[in-house]
N, C-alpha and C positions, 0 to 999 in steps of 0.2 A: 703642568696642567693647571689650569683655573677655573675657580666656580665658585660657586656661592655654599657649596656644601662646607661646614658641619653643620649652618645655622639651622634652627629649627624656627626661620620664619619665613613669610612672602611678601611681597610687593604685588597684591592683589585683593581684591574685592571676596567679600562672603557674603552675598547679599542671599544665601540657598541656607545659610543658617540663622533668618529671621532680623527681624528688624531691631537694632543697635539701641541698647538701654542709654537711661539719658548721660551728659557729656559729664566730665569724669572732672573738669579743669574749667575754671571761672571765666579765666582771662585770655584765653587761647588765642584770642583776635587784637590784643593790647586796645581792647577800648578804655579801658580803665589802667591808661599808661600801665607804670612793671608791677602796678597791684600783684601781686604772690608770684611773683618771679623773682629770683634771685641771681644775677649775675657777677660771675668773679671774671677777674681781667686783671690784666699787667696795667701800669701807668704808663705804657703808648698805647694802648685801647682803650675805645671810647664808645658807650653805647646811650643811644638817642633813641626816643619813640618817634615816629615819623609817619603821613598819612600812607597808607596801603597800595593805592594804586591798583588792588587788584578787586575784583567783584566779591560782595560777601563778605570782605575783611576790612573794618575801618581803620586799621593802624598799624603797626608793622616795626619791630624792633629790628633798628641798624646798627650793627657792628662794626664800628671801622677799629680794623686788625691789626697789631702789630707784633705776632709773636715772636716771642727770644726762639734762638738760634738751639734747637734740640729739644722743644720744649715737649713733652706728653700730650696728648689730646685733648685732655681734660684741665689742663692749665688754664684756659682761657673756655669759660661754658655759661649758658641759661638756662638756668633749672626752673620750674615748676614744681611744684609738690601735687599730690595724688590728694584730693579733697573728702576721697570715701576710702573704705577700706577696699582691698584688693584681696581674689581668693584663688587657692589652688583649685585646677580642674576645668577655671572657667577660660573662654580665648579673648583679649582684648586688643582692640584696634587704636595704632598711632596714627596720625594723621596731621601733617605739616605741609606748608608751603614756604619755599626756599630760593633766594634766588642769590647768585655772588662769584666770583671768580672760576671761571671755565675750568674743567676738572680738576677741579680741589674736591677734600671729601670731609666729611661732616659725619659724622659719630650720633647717632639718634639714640638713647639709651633709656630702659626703665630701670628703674633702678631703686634701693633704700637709700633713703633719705636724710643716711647719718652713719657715722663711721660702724662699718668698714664699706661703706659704699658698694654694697655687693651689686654687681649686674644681671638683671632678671632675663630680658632679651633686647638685643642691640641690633641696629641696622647701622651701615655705614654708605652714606649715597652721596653721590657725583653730582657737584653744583652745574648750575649752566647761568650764563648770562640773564635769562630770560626766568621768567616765576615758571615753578615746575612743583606740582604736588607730589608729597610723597606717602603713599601706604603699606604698613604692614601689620601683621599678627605675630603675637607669643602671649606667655604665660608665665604665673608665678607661681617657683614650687612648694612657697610658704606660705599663711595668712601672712598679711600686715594692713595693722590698723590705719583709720583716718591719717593721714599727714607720715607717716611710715614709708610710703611710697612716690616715687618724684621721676618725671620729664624731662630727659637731662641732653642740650645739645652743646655736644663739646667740636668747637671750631677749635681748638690752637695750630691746625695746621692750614690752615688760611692765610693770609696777607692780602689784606685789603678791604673793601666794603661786603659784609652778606646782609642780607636781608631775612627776615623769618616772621610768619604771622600765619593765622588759619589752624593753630596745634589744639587736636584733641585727642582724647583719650577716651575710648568707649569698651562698655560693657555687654561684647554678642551674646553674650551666656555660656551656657556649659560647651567645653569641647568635645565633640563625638570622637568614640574610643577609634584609636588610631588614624584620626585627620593628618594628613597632609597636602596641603593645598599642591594644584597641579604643577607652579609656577618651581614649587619648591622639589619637586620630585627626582631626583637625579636624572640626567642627560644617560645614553647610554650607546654613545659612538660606536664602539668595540663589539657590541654583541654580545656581552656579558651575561649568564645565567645564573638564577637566585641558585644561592650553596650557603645554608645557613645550618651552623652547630649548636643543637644545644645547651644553654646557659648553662645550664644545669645536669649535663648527662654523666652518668661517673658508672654509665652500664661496664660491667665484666665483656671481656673480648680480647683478641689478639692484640689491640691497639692500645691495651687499659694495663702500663707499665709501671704499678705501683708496687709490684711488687721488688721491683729492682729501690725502693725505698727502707731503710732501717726504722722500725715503726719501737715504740714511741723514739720522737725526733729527741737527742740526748742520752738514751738508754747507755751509748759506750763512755759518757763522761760529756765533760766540756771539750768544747772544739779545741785545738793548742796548736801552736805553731813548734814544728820541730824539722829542723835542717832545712828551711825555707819551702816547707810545703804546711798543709794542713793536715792535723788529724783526727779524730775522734777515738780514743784510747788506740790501739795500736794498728788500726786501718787508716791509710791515707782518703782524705774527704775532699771530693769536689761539689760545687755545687753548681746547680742547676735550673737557674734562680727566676721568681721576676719580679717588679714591683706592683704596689698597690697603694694607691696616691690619696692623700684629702682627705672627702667625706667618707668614702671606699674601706678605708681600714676602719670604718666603725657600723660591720652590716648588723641588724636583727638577728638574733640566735637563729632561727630558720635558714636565714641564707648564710649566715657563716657556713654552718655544716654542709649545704649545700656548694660552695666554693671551693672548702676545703677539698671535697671528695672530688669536683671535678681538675685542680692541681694537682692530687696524686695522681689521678690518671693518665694525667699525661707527665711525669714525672716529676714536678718541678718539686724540690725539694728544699727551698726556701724562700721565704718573702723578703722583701727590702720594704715597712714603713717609711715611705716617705708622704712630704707636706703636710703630715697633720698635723702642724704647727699655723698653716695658711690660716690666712682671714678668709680665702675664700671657701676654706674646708667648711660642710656645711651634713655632719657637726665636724667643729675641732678638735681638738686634743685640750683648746684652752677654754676654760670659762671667761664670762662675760667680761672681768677686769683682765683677760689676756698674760696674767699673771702665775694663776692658781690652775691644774686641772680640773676640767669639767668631770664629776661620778658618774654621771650618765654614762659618757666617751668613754671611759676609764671603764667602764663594766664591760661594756659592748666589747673595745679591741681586748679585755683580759679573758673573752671566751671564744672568740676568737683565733686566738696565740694557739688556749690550749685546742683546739678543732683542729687547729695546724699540726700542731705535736702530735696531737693522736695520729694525725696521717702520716708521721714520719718528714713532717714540714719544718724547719728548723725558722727561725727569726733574725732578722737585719734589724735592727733599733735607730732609725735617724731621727736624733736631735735638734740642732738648726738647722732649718732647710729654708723656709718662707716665713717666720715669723717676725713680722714689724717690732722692735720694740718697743712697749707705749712710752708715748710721754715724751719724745727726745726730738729734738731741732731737727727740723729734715731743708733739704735746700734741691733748689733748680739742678738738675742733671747728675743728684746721687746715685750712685749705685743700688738695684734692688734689696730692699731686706738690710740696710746696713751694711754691705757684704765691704770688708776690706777695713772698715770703721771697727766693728764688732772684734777683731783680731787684735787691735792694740788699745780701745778702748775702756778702761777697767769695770763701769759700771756695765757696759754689756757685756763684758763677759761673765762677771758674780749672775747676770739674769739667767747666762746660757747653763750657769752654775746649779742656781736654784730650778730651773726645768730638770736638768738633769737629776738632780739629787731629788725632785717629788717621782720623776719617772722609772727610776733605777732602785729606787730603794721601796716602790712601792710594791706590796704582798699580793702577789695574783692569786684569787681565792681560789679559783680552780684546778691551781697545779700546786699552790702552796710556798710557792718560791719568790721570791723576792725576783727579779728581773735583773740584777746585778748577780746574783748565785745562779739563774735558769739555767740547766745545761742544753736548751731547746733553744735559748737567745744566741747564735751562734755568732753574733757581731754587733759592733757597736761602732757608728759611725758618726763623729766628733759637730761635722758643721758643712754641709753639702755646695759644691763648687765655688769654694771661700776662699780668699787670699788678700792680704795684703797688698803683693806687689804685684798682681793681676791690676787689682782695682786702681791703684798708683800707676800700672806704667800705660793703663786706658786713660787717667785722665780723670777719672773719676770722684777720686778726692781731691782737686786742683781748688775748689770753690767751697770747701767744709763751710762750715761755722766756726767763728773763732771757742766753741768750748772743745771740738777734738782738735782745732789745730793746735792749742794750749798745750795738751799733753800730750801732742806729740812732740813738739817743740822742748818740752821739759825733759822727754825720755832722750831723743834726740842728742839733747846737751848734755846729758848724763854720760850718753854712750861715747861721746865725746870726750868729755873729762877723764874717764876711764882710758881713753887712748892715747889724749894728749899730756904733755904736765902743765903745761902753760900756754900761754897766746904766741909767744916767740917759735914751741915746739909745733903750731898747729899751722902757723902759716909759713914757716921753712918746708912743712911737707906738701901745701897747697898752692901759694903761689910763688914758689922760686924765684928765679932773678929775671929782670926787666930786659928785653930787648930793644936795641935802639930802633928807630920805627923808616921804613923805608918807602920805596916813591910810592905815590899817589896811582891807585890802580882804576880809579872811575874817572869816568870822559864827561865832561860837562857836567866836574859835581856841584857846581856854584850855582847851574841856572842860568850861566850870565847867556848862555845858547839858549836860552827856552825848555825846549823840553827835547832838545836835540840827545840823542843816544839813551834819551828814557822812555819805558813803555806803561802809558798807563792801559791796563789792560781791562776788559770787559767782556763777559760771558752770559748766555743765558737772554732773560729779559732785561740783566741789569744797565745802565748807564751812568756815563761820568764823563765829565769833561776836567781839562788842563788848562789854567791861562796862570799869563807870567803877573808876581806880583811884583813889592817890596817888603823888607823887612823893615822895624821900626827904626835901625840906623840908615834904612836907603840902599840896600844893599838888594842885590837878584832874589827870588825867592819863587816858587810855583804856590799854586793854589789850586787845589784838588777836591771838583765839584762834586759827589754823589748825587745824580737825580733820580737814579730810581734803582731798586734794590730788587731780588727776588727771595728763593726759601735755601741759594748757596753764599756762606760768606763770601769764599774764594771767588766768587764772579765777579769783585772787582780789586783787582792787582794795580801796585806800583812799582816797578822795578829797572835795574838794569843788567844786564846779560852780557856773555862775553868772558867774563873772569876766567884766570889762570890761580886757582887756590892748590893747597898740600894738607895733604891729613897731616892733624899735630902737630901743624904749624900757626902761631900766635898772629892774630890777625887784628886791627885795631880799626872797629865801625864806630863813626861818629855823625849826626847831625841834630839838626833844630828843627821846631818843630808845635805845632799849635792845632787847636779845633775850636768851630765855634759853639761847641758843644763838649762838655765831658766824655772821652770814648775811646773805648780800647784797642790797638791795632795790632800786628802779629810783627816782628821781626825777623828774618831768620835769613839765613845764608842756604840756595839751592842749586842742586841739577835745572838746568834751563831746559833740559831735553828729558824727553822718558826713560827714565820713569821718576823723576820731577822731584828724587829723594832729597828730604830733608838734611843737611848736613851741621845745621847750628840753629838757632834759633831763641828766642825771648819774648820778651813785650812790654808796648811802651802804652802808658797813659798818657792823653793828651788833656788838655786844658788850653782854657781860651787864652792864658798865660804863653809866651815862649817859655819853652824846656830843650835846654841841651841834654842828648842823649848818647852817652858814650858804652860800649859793649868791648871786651874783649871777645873773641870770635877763634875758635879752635875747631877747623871743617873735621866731620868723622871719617873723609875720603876724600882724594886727588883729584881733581880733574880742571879741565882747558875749557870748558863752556859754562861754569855757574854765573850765577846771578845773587847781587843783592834785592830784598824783596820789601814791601808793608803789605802786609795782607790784610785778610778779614774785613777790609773797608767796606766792604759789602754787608756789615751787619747793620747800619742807619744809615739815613738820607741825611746831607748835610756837609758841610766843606772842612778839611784841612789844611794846614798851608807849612810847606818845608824849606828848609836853604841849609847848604853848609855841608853835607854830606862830604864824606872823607871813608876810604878803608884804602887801610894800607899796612906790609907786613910791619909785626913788630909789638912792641906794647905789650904790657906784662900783665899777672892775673892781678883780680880784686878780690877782696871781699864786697857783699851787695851792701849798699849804705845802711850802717843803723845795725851792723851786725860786726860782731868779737866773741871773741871766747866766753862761751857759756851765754851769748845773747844770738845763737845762730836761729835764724830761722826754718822751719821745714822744707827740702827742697822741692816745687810742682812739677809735674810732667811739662808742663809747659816752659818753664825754665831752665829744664837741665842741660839743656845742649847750653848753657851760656855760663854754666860755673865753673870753677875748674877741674880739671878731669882727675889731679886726685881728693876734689872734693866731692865731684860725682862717683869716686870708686867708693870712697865714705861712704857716703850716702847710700847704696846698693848695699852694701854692708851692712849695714845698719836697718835697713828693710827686711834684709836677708835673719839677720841673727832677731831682731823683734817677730819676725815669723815663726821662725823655728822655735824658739820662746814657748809662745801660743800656742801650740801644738802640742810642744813636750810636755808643759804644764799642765793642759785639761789632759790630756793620757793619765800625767801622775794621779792626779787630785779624781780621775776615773777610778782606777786601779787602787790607789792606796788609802782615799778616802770613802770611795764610796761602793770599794771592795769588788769594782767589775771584773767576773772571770774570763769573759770574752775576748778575742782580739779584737783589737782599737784600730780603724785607718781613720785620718784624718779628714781628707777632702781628693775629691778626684784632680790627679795629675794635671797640669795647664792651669788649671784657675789657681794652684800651688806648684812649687818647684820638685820636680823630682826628688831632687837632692834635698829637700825637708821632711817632705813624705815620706823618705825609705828610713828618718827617725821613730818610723811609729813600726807597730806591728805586721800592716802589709802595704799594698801598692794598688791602686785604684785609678779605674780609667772612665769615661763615657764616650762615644763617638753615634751618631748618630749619619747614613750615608743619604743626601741630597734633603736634608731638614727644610720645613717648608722656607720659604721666603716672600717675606712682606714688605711688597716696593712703597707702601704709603706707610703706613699707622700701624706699628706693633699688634700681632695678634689678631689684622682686622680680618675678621670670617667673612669680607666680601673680597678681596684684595689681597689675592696670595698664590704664589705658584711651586710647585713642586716636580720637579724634571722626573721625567716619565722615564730614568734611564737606570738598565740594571749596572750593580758593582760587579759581578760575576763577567772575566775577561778582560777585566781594565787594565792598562798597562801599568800604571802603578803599583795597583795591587789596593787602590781605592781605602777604607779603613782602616784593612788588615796592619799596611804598613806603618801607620801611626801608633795603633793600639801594639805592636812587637817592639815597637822602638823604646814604648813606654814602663816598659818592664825592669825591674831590677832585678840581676840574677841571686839569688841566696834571698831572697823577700816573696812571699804566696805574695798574689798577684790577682786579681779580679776583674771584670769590666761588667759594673754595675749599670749602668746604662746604656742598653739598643735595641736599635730599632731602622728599618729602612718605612719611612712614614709612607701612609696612605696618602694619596691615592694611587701613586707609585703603582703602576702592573706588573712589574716586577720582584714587586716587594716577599712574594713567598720566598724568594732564594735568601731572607735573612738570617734565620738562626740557623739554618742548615749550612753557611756561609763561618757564620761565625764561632758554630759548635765543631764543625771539621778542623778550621785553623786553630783554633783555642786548645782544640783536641794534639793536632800536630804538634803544638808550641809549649803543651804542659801546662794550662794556664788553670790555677786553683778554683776561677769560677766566672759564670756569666749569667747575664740577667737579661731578660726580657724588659722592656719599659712600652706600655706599662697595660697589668691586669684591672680593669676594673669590673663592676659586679650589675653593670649592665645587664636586661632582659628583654633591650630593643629588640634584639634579633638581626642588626647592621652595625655596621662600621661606622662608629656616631664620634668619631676623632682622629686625627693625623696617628695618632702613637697607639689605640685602639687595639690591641690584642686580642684580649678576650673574646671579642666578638667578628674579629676578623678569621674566617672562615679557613682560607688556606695557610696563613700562618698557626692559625691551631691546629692544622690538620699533618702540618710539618713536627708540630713539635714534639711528639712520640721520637721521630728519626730522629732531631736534633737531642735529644736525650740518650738514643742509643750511641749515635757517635760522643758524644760529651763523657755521659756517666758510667756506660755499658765499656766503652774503651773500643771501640768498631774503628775508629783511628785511632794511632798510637805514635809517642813521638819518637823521631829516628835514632836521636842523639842530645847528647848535653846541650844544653845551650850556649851559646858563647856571645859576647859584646865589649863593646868599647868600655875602657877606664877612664874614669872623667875625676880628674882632681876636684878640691872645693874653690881652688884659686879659678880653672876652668869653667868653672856652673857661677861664679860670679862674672866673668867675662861674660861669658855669653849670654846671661839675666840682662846686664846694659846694653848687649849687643839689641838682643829678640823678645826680649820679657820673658815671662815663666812656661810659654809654648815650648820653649826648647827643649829636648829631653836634657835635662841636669838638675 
């Protein structure tokens, strides 16, 4: 399904709520060239003031575009700052004219005006060739003062010339209680009838199962793990869970107690704290310097906690979840939040140290306990879908800064030393003995044919042309034009096809090679057919220099039709020029220039297919054992320092390996069934679909069979995150889905994602619980089947044995998706 729903704005006129206070923004029109605009851009983008063209506007700021290849929306943007202050309650009007490359989209954003750059209300709109005005309405839920407030249009997913001029910002005045303009009003195809619960109902009735709760939450002791289940002194404990995100975990004493009362009712018997660590938690858990906790925040969730307890509500405690670290090098295409950084990097970890040890060892005045002794805190959860060799085998840390690639490289060469004794012991295990090198497997690899049995390929809107050149000795050589690019690198291919290659057999690529530009191209050896798998690969930097570039090549699989390939040419416009090309079996491994014992450097995702494989098994090793590291360590320094009586899981299964995970006290999952999907811009609330289709009857067995697979037998076992998202019509068969199989399978606990403490009275989000109607109205049943025992499992459970030599193979093979 698609729509414009969660936003709470329109692309519509209010001319019925009075005439518009004055314009909010100086220079709206660029008469006064970028007078109080601020624009950030890459150094291939260029912005010019330029006449308007259009009536009413004399000038008009041009963007000609060039963004990097994955870049965020906001990479490339023109701000304006808000010149008055801005107030809650009141509605104010955007208003822009845009004109730029046919359906691309544009990100219109209010926003503050300094970190953490929170977003007030966002439009996301569809360029056209032609100038097209753009309007809508929202609101801020905070004051902010003069210059607090800022206009912010973030093009980075454009390529090419937009135009923008006509921006204002106006003040309609107050917003009448429960406005919704018509534009914005849900659609309602289906026939749908209003069914709305109670924010706040926690009436006595047949449906109000609190009783099936142990009241106060802790009364039998701390939770303990005993023979791979849970218990709370000598009754085995399931739980019954769900989360409560951000701002959410920090209501008004009035609505805590109100919250509290309506989770027992419907039984849930314990929360999971998550995000309040976010920047965009509003409040946080942090004070202003991001550092220290906020007293405020800190009073609010400690009356809270105890509101839960008294209901027989137990506590999830999550520590890293979303919190930026201040202060540290971030770079184009990181991973969210540090994630994968934070695991081996030692100064984020002493931060995640000192969070933990203000939040764990501080005294809750209302129950008296320290939050590390609570026997009502019934878990504690390390660093939420974290990993190392998650973020490594996406690719993620490929481009660091050289201050974590330092220490990696350091620890790296330690774990090394520790393996090796010398340089002699380290390359008799890596690059063995040299193979004599055999015939020639490429057809016209000199050129002296043209471009006869090569395919320079092209996809998309890109373009490229082939003409024959020379090299600087006079020799055949191609030149390889790019004229025009689009927003896919791979739209322009150079290669050749046909090959007869062997898994793990040595393969010796060689050619030369120049640009008239500095630029990076892909290497790699492929399937020529579907499904187009990767079997080797590298990368070469060019320069306007010739460069011979020689690869040893070890395919991960057989086959009669690969191809050698340059790819990514489609990331700039501009020419390179090649000769000399040779692959042929034979040829022995390297080491990469500029590297020996104890000067190795960190392997990249992008690289690995091209070292050698048992310097790649290294390497997985050593991801593997640095992980587990990290895990075992903050459990210890949990436990023995800062005295948690809790059980510890680490991070949910897939973003960490199995086999690291079931070091800690239990085993943790999330799966979420048909999660929206955003074909443009992350997150964008105009541009998103979610398949209208139930899990209930699927032949796989949809979830189910991921979440069974993921389990360790002899480890409590949880699945802290799901949900089948709105607007999904099917979505009520969720927890009744998941409480019956969970129920069947033994499973120590499941969670809802996610409660918040909404009073809308609608379904105001994808994951939207609380106020989604038949899912709460399900959740009574999904509690008797879960907590009450209404299913029961038939038998033991039984699974595969997976060595640790096995969960390292398969980590190289699949990443840490794999169950191992």
């Amino acid at each position: 399904m698609r729509g414009t729903w969660p936003m709470a704005l329109c692309l519509c006129g209010v001319a019925a709520l009075g005439a518009a206070e004055p314009v909010l923004l100086t220079n709206g029109d660029f008469a006064a060239g970028l007078a109080g605009w601020y624009v950030t851009q890459n150094e291939q983008s260029k912005a010019t003031v330029v006449p308007a063209g259009i009536a009413g506007a004399k000038q008009a700021l041009r963007l000609e575009l060039a963004p990097k290849a994955g870049a965020n929306p906001w990479d490339i943007s023109a701000n304006h700052r808000v010149e008055a202050p801005l107030q809650p309650g009141r509605l104010y009007r955007v208003t822009a004219w845009l004109r730029g490359p046919a359906e691309k989209r544009v990100n219109i954003v209010v926003q503050l005006s300094r970190d953490p750059w929170t977003n007030y209300f966002v439009q996301s709109v569809v360029l056209t060739p032609a100038w097209r005005q753009f309007t809508f309405e929202g609101s801020v839920p905070v004051a902010l003062a003069a210059g607090e407030g800022s206009v912010n249009f973030q093009v980075a997913a454009v390529t090419g010339t937009l135009e923008l001029t006509g921006v204002k910002l106006e003040d309609l005045g107050e917003a009448p209680a429960g406005y919704l303009p018509a534009e914005q009003r849900p659609a309602n195809p289906l026939g749908l009838i209003p069914f709305v619960l109670p924010w706040d109902d926690a009436s006595p009735g047949v449906t109000h199962v609190g009783s099936w709760l142990d009241k106060p939450a802790g009364q039998r002791g701390h939770v303990t793990v005993r023979d791979g289940r849970l218990y709370t002194g000598d009754r085995r404990f399931k739980v019954f869970g769900t989360n409560i995100t951000s701002g959410d975990s920090f209501p008004e004493h009035a609505k805590a107690e109100k919250v509290a009362a309506r989770l027992e009712k419907f039984g849930i018997n314990c929360v999971r704290f998550h995000h309040m660590d976010s920047q965009w938690a509003n409040p946080s858990i942090f004070a202003a310097n991001r550092r220290d906790l906020a007293p405020a925040s800190l009073e609010k969730l400690d009356y809270f906690i105890d509101q839960l307890r008294r209901r027989g509500i137990y506590t999830n405690l999550n520590l890293h979840v979303s919190h930026v670290y201040p202060d540290f090098p971030k770079w184009e295409g990181m991973p969210d939040f540090f994630k994968g950084v934070d695991v081996f990097y030692p100064p984020m970890v002493e931060l995640q140290r000192n969070f933990a040890r203000q939040l764990l060892t501080h005294v809750n005045p209302y129950t008296g306990h320290r939050y590390a002794d609570d026997p009502a805190v019934a878990f504690v959860e390390i660093n939420n879908e974290n990993g190392l060799i998650s973020q490594w085998n996406w690719g993620s840390l490929d481009a660091m800064p050289e201050v974590y690639t330092t220490e990696l490289k350091r620890q790296w060469n330690d774990w090394l030393r520790g393996r090796y004794a010398d340089e002699a012991a380290l390359q008799k295990a890596w690059l063995g003995v040299n193979q004599p090198l055999g015939d020639e497997l490429l057809s016209n690899r000199d050129f002296a044919g043209g471009v006869a049995n090569w395919t320079l390929e092209t996809q998309g809107t890109a373009k490229a042309v082939a003409t024959p050149a020379k090299t600087p000795e006079g020799g055949p050589a191609l030149w390889l034009e790019v004229q025009a690019i689009d927003d896919q690198l791979w739209h322009v291919q150079f290669h050749q096809a046909g090959l007869t290659v062997e898994a793990n057999r040595i393969y010796t690529l060689s050619f030369r090679a120049r640009a008239d530009e500095r630029r990076g191209i892909s290497v790699d050896c492929r399937l020529a057919h579907a499904p187009w798998t990767t079997l080797w690969a590298s990368r070469a930097e060019l320069t306007p220099q010739w460069q011979t570039f020689r690869y040893t090549v070890v395919p991960s699989a057989s086959d009669d039709n690969a191809r050698v390939s340059l790819g990514e040419l489609g990331a700039a416009v501009g020419g390179l020029e090649v000769a000399d090309f040779s692959f042929r079996p034979g040829g022995g491994q390297e080491l990469r220039p500029g590297e020996a014992y104890g000067r190795m450097d960190p392997v990249r995702k992008m690289d690995v297919s091209g070292v050698p494989p048992a310097m790649r098994a290294d390497w997985m090793r050593f991801l593997h054992e640095t992980e587990e590291r990290y895990w075992v360590e903050m459990t210890r320094f949990l436990k023995e320092e800062l005295g948690v009586k809790a059980p510890i899981f680490g991070s949910a299964v897939g973003f960490s390996p199995i086999a690291v995970q079931a070091k800690l006290d239990m085993v943790d999952a999330h799966a979420y069934w048909k999660h929206p999907h955003f074909p443009g811009i992350p997150w964008d609330g105009n541009n998103w679909t979610v398949d209208n289709v139930p899990m209930a009857g699927v032949d796989n067995g949809g979830n189910i069979t991921s979440l069974a697979n993921s389990r360790v037998i002899g480890q409590p076992y949880s699945v802290t995150e799901y949900n089948h998202p709105a607007p999904n019509t099917h979505n009520s068969e969720a927890f009744l889905l998941l409480a019956a199989y969970g129920a069947m399978q033994d499973w120590d606990g499941i969670y809802s994602f996610a409660y918040g403490t909404s009073e809308a009275g609608r379904i105001n989000g994808y994951f939207s619980v609380d106020s989604h109607p038949t899912q709460m109205a399900t959740m009574a049943a999904a509690a008797a089947l879960f907590l009450r025992g209404d299913v029961r499992s038939p038998a033991a459970p039984i699974g595969p044995t997976i060595t640790p030599e096995t969960a390292l193979r398969q980590l190289d093979k699949s990443g840490p998706w794999y169950g191992a």
